[in-house]
N, C-alpha and C positions, 0 to 999 in steps of 0.2 A: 474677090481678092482684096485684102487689105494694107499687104504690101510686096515688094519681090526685094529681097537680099541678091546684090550680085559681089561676086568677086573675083580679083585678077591676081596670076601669080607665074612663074615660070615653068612650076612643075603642076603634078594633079594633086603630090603628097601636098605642097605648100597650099592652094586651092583650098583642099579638103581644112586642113588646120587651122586656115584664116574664116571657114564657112563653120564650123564645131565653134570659132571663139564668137562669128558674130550670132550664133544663134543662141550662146551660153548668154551672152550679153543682152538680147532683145528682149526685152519687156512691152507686154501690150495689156492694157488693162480692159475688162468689160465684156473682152468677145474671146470664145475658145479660138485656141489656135494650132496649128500641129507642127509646131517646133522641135518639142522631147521626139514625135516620130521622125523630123528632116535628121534630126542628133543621133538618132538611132540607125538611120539607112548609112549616114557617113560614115561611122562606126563599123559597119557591117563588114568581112570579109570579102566582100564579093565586090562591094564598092569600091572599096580602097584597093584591091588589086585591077580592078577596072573589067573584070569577068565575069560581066555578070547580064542577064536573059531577061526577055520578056517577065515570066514570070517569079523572077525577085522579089517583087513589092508584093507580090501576093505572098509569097512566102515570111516575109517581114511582118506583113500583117496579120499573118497565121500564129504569128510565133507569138506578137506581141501580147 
């Protein structure tokens, strides 16, 4: 692990909107890192209604 992003907020919408702007913003140079995928699960329908299973991320990963 190279770094962990956290963030606080009152709601999950606010949450998710403040973690889409800080990983829009993160720049890491040198080493891959799976950002555009944390951007992409927020995104997700499932996430952002908060309904969402075990097998999500497989599903996410399937898609991408």
């Amino acid at each position: 692990m190279i770094a962990k992003i956290l963030v606080s907020a009152k709601t999950r919408g606010e949450a998710i909107r403040k973690m889409r702007a800080a990983l829009c913003e993160l720049v890491l140079e040198g080493v891959e890192h799976n950002a555009d995928f944390l951007a992409g699960v927020l995104s997700s329908e499932e996430f952002e209604s908060g309904k969402y299973y075990i097998d999500t991320l497989t599903k996410l990963i399937n898609n991408s």
